[in-house]
C-alpha positions in Angstrom: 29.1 2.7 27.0 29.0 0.1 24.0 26.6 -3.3 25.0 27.0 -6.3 23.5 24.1 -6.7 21.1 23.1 -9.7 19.0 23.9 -7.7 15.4 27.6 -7.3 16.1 28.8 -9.1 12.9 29.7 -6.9 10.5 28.3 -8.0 6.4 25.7 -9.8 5.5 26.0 -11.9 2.0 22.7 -10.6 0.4 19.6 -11.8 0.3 18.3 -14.1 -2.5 15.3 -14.6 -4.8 13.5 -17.7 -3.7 10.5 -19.7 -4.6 8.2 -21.8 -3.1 10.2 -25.4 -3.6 12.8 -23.7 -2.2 11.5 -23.3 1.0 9.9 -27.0 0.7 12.9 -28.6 0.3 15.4 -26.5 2.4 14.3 -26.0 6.3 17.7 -23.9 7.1 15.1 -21.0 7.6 13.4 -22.7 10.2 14.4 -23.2 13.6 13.2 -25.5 16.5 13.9 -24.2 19.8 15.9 -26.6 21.7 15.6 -27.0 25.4 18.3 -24.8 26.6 17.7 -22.1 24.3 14.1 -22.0 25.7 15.5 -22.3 29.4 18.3 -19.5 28.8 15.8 -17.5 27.1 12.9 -17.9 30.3 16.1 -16.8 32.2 16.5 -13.5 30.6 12.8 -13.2 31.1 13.3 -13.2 34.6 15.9 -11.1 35.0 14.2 -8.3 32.9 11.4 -8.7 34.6 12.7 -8.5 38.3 14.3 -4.5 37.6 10.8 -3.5 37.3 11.0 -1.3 34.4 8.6 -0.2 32.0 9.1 -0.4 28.3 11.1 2.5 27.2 12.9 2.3 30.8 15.0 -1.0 29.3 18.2 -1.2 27.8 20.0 -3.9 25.7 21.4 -5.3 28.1 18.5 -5.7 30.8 18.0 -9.0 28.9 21.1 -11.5 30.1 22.4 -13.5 27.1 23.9 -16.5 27.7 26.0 -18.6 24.7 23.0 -20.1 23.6 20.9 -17.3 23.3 23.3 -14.7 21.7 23.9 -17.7 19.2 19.9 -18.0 18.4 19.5 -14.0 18.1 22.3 -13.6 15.6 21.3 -16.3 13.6 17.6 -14.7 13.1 19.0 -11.9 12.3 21.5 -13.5 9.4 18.6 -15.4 8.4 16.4 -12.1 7.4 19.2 -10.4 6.1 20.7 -13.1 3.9 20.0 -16.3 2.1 15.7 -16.3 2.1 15.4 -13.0 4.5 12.8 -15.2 6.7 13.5 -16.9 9.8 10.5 -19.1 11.9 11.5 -20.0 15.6 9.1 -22.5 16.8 8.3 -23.9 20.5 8.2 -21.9 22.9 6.1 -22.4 25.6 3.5 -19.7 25.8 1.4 -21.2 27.9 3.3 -21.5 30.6 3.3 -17.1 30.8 0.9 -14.4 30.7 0.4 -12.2 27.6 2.3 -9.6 29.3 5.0 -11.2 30.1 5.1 -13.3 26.5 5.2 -9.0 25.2 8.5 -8.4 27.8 10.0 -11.0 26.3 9.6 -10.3 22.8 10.3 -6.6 23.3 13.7 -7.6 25.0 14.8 -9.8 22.4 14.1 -7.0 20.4 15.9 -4.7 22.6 19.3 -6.9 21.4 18.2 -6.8 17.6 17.7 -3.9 16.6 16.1 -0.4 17.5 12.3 -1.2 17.8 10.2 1.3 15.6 6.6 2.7 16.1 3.8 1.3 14.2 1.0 3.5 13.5 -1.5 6.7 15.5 -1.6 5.0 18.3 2.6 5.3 18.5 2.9 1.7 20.2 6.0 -0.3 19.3 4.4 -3.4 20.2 1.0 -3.8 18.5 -1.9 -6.7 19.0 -2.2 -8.4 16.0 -6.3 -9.1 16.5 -9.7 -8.8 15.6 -10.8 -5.6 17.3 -13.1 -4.2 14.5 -11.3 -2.6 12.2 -12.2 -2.1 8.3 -9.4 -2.6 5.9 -10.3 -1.3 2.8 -10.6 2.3 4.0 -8.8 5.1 3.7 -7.6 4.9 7.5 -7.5 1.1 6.9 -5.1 -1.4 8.4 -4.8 -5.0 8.6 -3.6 -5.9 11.7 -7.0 -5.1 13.8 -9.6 -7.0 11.2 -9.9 -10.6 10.1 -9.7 -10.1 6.4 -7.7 -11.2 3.7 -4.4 -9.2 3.7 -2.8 -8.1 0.1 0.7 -9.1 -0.2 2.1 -5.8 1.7 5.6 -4.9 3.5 5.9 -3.5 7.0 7.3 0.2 7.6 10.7 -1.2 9.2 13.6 -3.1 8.3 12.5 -6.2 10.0 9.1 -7.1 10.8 8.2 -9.7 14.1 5.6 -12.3 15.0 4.8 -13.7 17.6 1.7 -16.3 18.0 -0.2 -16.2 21.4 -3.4 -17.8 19.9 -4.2 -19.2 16.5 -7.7 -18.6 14.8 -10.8 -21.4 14.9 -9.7 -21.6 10.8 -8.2 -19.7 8.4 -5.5 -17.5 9.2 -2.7 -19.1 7.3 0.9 -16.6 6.5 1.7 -16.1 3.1 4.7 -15.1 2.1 6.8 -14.4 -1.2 9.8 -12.9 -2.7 9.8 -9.8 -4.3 13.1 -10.1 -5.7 11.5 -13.5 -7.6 8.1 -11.8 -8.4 10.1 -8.4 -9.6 12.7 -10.9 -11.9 9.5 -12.6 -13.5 7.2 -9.4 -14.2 11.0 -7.9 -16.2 10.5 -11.1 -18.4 7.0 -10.7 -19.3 6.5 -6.9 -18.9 9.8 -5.1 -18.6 7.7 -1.9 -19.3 5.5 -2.5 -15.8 8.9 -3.2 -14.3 10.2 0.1 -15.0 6.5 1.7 -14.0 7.6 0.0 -10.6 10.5 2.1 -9.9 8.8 5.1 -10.1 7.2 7.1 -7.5 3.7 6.4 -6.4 1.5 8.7 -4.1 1.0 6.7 -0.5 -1.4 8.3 2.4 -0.4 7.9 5.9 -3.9 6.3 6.7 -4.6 9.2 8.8 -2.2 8.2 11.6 0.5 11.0 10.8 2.1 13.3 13.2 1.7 16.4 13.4 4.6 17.4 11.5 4.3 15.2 9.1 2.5 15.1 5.1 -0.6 13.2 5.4 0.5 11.4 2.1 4.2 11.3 0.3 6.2 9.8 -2.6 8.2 6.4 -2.9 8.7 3.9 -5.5 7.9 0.5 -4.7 11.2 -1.1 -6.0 14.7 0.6 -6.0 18.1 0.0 -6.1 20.7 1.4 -3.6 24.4 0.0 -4.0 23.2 -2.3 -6.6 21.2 -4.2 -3.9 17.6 -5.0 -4.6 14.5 -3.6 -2.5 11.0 -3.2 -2.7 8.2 -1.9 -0.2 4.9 -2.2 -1.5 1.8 -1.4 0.4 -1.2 -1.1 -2.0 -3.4 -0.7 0.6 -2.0 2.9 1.2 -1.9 3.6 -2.6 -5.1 3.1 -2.3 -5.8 5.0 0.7 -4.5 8.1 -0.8 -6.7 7.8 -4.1 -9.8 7.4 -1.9 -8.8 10.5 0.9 -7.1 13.0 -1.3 -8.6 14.3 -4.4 -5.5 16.2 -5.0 -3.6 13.2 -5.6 -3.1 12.5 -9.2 -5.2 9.5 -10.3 -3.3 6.3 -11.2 -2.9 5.9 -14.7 -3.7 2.9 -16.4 -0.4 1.6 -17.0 0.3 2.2 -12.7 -2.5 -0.1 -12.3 -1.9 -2.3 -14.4 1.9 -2.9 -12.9 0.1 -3.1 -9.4 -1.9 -5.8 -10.7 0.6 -7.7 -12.5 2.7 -7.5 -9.5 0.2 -8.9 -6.8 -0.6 -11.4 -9.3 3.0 -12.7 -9.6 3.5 -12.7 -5.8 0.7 -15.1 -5.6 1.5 -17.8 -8.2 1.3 -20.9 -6.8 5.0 -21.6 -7.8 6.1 -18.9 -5.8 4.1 -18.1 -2.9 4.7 -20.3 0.0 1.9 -20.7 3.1 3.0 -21.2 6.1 0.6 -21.9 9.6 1.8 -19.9 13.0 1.3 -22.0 15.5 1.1 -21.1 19.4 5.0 -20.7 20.1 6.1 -18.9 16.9 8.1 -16.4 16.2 8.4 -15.8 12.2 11.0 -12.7 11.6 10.9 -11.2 7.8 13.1 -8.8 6.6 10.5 -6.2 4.6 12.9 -4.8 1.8 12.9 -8.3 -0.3 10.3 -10.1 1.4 6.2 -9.5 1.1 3.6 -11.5 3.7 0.2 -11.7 3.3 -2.7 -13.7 5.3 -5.9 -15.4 4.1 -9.3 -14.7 6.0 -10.3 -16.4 9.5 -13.2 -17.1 11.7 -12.2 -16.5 15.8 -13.6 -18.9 18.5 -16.3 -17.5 20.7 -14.7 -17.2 23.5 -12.5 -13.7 23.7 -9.7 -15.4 25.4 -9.2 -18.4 22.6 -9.6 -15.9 19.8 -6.4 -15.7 17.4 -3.7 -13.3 18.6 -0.2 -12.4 17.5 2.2 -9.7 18.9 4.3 -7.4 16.3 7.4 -5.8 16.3 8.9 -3.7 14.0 12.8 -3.4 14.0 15.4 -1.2 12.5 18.7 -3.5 11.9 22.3 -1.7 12.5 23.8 -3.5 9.6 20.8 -3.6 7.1 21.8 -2.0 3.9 21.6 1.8 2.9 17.8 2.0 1.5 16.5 3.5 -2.3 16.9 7.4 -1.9 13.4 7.7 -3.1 12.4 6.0 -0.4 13.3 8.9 2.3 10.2 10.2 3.1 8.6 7.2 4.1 11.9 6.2 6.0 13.2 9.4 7.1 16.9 7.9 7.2 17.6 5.7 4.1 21.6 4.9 5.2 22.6 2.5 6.9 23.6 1.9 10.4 21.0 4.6 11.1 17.5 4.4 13.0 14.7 4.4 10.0 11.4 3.6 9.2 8.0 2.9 11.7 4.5 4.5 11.2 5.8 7.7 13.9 1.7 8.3 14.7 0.8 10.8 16.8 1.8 9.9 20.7 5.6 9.9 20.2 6.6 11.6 23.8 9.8 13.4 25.3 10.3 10.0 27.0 10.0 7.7 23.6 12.4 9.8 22.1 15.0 9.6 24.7 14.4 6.1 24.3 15.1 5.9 21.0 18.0 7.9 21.0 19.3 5.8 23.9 19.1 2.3 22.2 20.6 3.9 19.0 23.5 4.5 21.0 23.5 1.2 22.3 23.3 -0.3 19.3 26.4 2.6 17.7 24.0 3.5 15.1 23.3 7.5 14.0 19.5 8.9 15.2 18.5 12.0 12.9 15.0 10.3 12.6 13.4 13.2 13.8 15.0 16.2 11.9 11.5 17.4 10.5 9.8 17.3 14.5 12.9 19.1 15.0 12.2 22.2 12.4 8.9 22.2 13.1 9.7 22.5 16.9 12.3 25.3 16.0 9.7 27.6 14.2 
């Protein structure tokens, strides 16, 4: 049976390159919750959360869209998937629910979005965006569980989601830039680094691999598929596989010095725009022309006040087919097809039934796991 889900429109017009002034002086990407949209959407809130069901026991339609609502989930998802690829919702009350609850929501929205993907060892699909220790330049290292200054990096998914429970003491602010802008600007001044780009580069899995999968692998950082521009760029797992694997070959010079160039571009003043979360915020990127990154904070004291986001990673039905090269960090690179996530090492008989479920939902193909599948066989 075929839901009703909040990507039914059929073509996207493609994303753009942007730069800072644009986002300045255009506030299309932005979006201010109005009163009914945040009562409709504390409706479906209630609803989900009166069947009682866990997680991966949801469907699509457990979460009751009314006019206002379908309206409001379509238009994030034209907004990351044309014109800037960013979208910012702002003011909804998160005060007025628990952290758990604030998580059911976001999840169900998600639900009618997309096909929510997996996002590191741990195999959770919704992660705590926090302070909890962690040590980000490692070669396990992530970003999401430290306090540090982020590189400008992509998410393993299609889309990625925000959502901000508590913001930091200082510090803290989203940066985000265009890699279609940064890519156009590095073919001007070093058209040779450009073409280093589109090569492969060796990434490790920062040791949260499944078991059937590579610890490390091969993908360019830009590509074209169809003509249409993408990019995923993660440095930090360049990195992680120079430090972990000795067999790796060694970056040459002229790879490093694209990396640099790159990051370098992405931050130029002209063309990086900060942005602050505040409590309420929902800011949706699409990954494949869009990199974030975050300056450094300091928490409050007290556990409860200290900054905390939610993430969620989505694949979208009717994102474009993906760079071919990029297959081995996707697994699927077509499109209406469920790709990308960080699998990890906890995906369980009931995830994917999940999975499989909501890609049916959603009338998208699931081959995602072909290479669990062969190892299974043997």
């Amino acid at each position: 049976m075929m839901f009703a889900v909040a990507t039914s429109v059929e073509k996207f017009a493609s994303p753009r390159a942007w730069t800072r002034a644009d986002l300045e002086n255009d506030s299309s990407w932005i979006h201010p919750l109005s009163q009914k949209e945040i009562e409709d959407l504390e409706m479906g809130l209630r609803a989900v959360l009166a069947t009682g069901k866990s997680e991966f026991e949801l469907s699509a339609a457990d979460f009751p869209l009314t006019p206002a609502t379908d309206k409001l989930l379509k238009t994030i998802i034209q907004s990351t998937q044309s014109n800037y690829g960013v979208c910012l919702v702002r003011g909804f009350p998160v005060d007025n629910w628990t952290p758990a609850e604030m998580r059911t929501l976001f999840w169900s929205m998600g639900l009618r979005m997309g096909v929510p993907r997996p996002q590191g060892k741990p195999s959770h699909f919704v992660s705590n965006v926090r302070d909890d220790g962690g040590v980000y330049r490692s070669g396990t290292g992530r970003g999401y569980n430290t306090n540090s200054k982020l590189d400008f990096h992509s998410d393993g998914s299609d889309v990625v989601g925000l959502m901000c429970l508590q913001v930091a003491k200082s510090g803290g602010s989203s940066l985000i830039s265009s890699s279609m802008s940064a890519f156009n600007e590095l073919k001007k001044v070093r058209p040779d680094l450009a073409e280093v780009l589109q090569q492969p580069f060796y990434f490790g899995r920062q040791g949260e691999q499944a078991a059937e999968e590579p610890a490390y692998y091969q993908a360019s950082i830009v590509g074209f598929k169809d003509g249409q521009f993408a990019c995923r760029h993660i440095r930090n797992h360049i990195t992680g596989a120079q430090i972990s694997f000795p067999e790796v070959p060694r970056l040459t010079p002229l790879q490093t010095e694209a990396l640099d160039k790159f990051d370098e571009l992405l931050g130029r003043e002209d063309l990086c725009y900060h942005m602050y979360l505040q409590k309420g915020d929902f800011q949706f990127l699409n990954n494949h022309v869009n990199l974030h990154a975050r300056t450094e904070y300091e928490d409050f004291e007290e556990p409860e006040k200290c900054r905390h986001l939610l993430r969620l990673w989505l694949s979208i039905p009717n994102a474009p087919a993906l760079p071919d090269l990029w297959r081995d960090a996707y697994k699927d690179v077509d499109t209406r097809a469920v790709r990308g996530g960080f699998r990890g090492a906890n995906i369980t008989p009931e995830i994917r039934a999940f999975e499989k479920r909501l890609a049916q939902e959603h009338d998208v193909a699931f081959r995602i796991y072909k290479d669990y599948e062969a190892m299974t066989v043997k």
